[in-house]
MIDO-205124 format. One line per field, with one value per residue (C-alpha): residue in one letter; x, y, z. Coordinates in pm, whole numbers, plus 50000, padded with zeros to 5 digits. Each point is the difference from the previous one (the first is absolute). Example, Ala and Ser with C-alpha at 12.3 -4.5 7.8 and 13.67 -1.06 7.14 Angstrom:
res <- c(a,s)
px <- c(51230,50137)
py <- c(49550,50344)
pz <- c(50780,49934)
//
This chain:
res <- c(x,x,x,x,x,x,x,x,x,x,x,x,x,x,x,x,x,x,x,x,x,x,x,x,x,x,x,x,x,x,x,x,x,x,x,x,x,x,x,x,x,x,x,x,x,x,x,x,x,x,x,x,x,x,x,x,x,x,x,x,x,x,x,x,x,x,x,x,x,x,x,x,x,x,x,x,x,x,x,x,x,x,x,x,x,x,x,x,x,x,x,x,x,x,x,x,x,x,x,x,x,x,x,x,x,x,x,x,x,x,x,x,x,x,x,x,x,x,x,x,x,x,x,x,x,x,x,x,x,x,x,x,x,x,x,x,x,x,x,x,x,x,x,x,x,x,x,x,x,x,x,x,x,x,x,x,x,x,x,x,x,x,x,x,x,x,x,x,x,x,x,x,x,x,x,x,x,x,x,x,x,x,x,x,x,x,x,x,x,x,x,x,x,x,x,x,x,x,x,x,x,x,x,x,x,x,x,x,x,x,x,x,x,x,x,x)
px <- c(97763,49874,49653,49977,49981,49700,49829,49704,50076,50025,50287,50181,50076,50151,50281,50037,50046,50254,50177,50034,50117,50286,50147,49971,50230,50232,50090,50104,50345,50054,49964,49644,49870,50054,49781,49736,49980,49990,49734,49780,50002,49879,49777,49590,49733,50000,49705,49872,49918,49705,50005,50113,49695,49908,50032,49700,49917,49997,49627,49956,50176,49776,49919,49788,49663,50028,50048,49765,49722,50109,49912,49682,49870,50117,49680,49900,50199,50337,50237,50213,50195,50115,50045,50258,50187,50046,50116,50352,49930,50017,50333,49814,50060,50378,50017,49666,49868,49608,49825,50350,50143,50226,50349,50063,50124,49692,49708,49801,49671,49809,49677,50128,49615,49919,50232,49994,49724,50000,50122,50300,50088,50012,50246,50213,50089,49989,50220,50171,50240,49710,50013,50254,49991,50278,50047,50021,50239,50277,50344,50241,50367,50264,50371,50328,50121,49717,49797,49598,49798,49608,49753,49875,50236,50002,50188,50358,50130,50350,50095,49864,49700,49788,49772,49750,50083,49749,49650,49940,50320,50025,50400,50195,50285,50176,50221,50220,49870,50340,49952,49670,50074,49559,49691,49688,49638,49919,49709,49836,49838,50201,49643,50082,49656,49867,49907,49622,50050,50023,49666,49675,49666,49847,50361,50080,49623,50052,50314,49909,49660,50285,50191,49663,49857,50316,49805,49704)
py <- c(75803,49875,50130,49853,49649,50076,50109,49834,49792,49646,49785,50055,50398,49871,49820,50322,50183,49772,49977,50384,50012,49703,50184,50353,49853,49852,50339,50098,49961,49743,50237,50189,49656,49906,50298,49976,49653,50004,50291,49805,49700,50240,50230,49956,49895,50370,50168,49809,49736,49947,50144,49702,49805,50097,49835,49783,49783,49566,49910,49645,49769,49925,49692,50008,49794,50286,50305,49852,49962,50343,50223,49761,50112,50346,50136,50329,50259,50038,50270,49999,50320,49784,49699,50258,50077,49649,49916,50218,49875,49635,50066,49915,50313,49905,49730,50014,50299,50067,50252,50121,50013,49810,49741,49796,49712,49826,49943,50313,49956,50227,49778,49730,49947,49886,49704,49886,49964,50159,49648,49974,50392,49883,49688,50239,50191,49783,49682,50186,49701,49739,50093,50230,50120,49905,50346,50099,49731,50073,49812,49807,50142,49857,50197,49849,50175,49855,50232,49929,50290,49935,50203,50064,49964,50345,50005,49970,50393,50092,49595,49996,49815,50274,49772,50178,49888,50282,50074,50245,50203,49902,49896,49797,49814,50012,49690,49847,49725,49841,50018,49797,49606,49962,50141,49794,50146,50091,49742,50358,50310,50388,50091,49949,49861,50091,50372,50016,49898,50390,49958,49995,49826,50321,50127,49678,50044,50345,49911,49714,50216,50269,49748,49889,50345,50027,49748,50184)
pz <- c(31242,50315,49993,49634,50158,50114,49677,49886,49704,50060,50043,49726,50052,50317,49755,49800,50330,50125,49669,49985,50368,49949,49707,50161,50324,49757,49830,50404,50141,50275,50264,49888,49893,50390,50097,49743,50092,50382,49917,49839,50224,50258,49893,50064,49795,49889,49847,49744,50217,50243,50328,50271,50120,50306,50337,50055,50330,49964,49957,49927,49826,49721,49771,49675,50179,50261,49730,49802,50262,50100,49689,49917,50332,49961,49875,49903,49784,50004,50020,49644,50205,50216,49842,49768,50307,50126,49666,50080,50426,49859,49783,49686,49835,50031,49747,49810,49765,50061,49741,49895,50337,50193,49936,49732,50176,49997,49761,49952,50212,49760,49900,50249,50115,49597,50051,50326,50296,50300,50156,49768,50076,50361,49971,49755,50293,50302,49816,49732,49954,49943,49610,49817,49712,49769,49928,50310,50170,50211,49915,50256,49827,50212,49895,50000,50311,50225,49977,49942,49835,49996,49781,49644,49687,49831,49658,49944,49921,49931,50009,50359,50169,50262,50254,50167,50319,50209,49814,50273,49947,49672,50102,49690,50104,49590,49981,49721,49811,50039,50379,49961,50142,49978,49958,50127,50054,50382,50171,50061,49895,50032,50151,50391,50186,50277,49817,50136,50388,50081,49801,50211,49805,49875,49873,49798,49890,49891,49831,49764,49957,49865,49769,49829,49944,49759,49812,49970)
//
């Protein structure tokens, strides 16, 4: 049940999943529920996720006029190999599916380079938050017992809410509806910034060459 999270699938097996895991730990007595639950609050990613990103030194701290007049003075061909591998480096591969490949926490990047320029692939990922997606928002929920849960709004399964409070974990925090005091959108985007500063010039080059060959 674990490693089905991690299915491709979209957003929507991820409800099913839950669903069939919530009734499954209600069929257990109080004392197995315990242990399948402190279980699966601890286990890893498991192995139908990606491999963790690997650790990468601080570069620079990039803006969009710098990226920008980085890849146009990139020159010369670049290296779709690598731009692949900087795709999982970068964390993209976490949320966003790429030729079948990937999350499903974000927008599929598969023909990305049709819609949008190399320019607007470059503030996507260095200010995530400067436009959302309403599909993609994350939600304020604030819970009677203080408590304040930020993340995406899955579906209500079983008469309970799951928030995607982790899209890197994929951890849901489930909550009763009746435990809800408000839900307001978040000022800002699940995608953290500050992805491409382990990025040097030719790597962020190489990598938006990789999301536009997609397109190709």
């Amino acid at each position: 049940m674990h490693d089905a999270r991690h299915l491709s699938g979209g957003m929507s097996l991820g409800g099913y999943v839950r669903a069939i895991e919530r009734e499954a730990l209600e069929r257990l007595n109080d004392e197995d529920r315990a242990r399948a639950d402190a279980a699966r609050r601890t286990r890893g990613r498991g192995c139908g996720a990606p491999e963790p990103a690997p650790s990468r030194r601080f570069v620079q701290r990039w803006n969009v006029e710098d990226a920008a007049s980085a890849v146009a003075g990139s020159g010369g061909e670049r290296s779709m190999t690598r731009g692949a591998y900087l795709f999982s480096a970068a964390r993209c591969i976490e949320c966003h599916r790429y030729g079948g490949v990937g999350g499903a926490t974000g927008p599929d990047l598969t023909g990305v380079g049709r819609r949008f320029s190399t320019r607007d692939l470059l503030e996507a990922m260095i200010e995530p938050s400067a436009v959302v997606s309403d599909q993609y928002k994350a939600s304020v929920v604030t819970l009677k017992d203080g408590r304040v849960l930020t993340g995406r709004l899955l579906q209500i399964t079983g008469g309970r809410m799951d928030v995607l409070i982790d899209p890197f974990s994929l951890a849901v925090e489930s909550v009763s509806p009746g435990d809800i005091v408000s839900v307001e959108d978040a000022p800002f985007s699940p995608m953290p910034p500050a992805l491409l500063d382990t990025l040097t010039a030719g790597e962020i080059a190489d990598l938006v060459a990789y999301l536009q060959a997609g397109s190709e």
